[in-house]
Structures are given as C-alpha cells and as structure tokens.
C-alpha positions as CSV (number, residue, x, y, z in Angstrom):
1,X,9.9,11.3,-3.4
2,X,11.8,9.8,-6.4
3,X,12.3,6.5,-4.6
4,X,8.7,6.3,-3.9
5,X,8.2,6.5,-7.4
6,X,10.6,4.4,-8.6
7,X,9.8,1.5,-6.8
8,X,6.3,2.0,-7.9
9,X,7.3,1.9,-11.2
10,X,9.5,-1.5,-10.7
11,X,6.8,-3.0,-8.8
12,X,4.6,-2.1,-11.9
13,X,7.0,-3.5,-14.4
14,X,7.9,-6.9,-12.2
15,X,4.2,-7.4,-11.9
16,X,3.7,-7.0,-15.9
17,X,6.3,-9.3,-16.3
18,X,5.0,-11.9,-13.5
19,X,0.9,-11.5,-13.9
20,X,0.2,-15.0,-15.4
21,X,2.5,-16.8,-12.6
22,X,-0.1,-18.1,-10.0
23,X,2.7,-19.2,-7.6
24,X,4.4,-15.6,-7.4
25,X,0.6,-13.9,-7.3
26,X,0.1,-15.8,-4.1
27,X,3.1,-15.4,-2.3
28,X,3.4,-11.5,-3.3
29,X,-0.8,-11.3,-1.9
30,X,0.7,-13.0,1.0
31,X,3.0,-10.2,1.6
32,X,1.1,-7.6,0.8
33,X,-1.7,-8.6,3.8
34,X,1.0,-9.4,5.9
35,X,2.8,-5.9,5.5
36,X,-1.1,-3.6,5.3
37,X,-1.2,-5.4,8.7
38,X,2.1,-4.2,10.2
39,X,1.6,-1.1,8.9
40,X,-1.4,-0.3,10.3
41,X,0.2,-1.7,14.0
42,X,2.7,0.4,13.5
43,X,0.7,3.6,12.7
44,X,-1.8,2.8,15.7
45,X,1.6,2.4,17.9
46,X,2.7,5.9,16.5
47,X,-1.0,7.2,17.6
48,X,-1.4,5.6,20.7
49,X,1.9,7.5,21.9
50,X,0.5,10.9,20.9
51,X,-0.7,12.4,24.3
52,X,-2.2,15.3,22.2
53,X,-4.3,12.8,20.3
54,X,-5.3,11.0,22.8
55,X,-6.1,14.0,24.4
56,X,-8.9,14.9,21.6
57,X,-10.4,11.7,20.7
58,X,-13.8,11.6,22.3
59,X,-13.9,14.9,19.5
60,X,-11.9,13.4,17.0
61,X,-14.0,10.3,17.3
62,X,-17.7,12.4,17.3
63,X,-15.9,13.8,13.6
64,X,-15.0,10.5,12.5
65,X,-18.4,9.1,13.3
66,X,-20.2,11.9,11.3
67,X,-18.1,11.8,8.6
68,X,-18.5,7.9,8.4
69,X,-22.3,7.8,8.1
70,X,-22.1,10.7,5.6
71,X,-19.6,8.5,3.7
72,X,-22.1,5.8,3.5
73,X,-25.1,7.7,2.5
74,X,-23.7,9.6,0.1
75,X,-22.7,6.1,-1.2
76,X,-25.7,4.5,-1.5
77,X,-27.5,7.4,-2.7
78,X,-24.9,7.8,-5.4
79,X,-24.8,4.0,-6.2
80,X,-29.2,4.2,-6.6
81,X,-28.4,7.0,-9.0
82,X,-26.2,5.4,-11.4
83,X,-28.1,2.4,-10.8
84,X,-31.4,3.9,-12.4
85,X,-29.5,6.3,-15.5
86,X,-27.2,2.7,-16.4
87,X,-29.8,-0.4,-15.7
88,X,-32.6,0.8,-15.9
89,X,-33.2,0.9,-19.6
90,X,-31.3,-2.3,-20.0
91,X,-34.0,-3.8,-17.5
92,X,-36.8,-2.1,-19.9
93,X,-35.4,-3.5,-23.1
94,X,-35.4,-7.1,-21.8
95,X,-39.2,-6.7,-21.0
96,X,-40.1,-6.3,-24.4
C-alpha cells in the first residue's frame, strides 16, 4: 500500500513541476486514456473468465440497472436543489 502512495505522491510532485508544459500535458493525457482503456480490457477479461459471475448476471445486471436510474435521479433532483438555494437569488438580483 506504500508504493501506491508513493507514486501518487511523485506523480503529484512531477505534475506540479510540469503543469505549464503543453507538450508533456498532452503526451501524459495520451497515456493516461491509453492506459483507463487497457485497464478496463483487462478487468472485463478478468470478469469474463469468472464462471460464478457469469453465472449471476441477468441478477447482477437487474441490480446494476436499478442502481443506475437511482443514480441519475437522485442527480438531477440534487443538481435542481442546489440550483434553486445558489442561482436563484442571483437570477432575482439581476431583475431589479
């Protein structure tokens, strides 16, 4: 757990060090798409091979679903919310 750490730290420092270099910042977003993609291959891979998962997916996937459109609601209801207590009277003030 200490490596993990560390080289979160170093990539924090490095990227302190490199933020106003446009050439680095694109080759390092680069590499960061390329390797969000290969990990989520690998992690289906490591899924797909799971007989017990496979197994429970029409459940799993009824879960997922429910959990997905509860996601977004809350969201939006949430989002409406803070939209009316933080721009609402900032709306009303430019009426005046």
């Amino acid at each position: 757990m200490i490596e993990v750490i560390l080289f979160l730290v170093l990539g924090i420092l490095l990227g302190y060090f490199v933020r106003k270099k446009q050439r680095f910042l694109s080759i390092s977003n680069r590499l960061v798409s390329i390797s969000i993609y290969a990990l989520l291959f690998l992690l289906g891979v490591a899924l797909g091979t799971n007989s017990d998962l496979l197994r429970q997916l029409p459940k799993l996937g009824g879960y997922a679903f429910v959990l997905a459109v509860l996601s977004i609601l809350g969201s939006i209801v949430l989002a409406a919310f803070l939209y009316r207590k933080m721009f609402k009277k900032t709306e009303e003030k430019h009426e005046e």
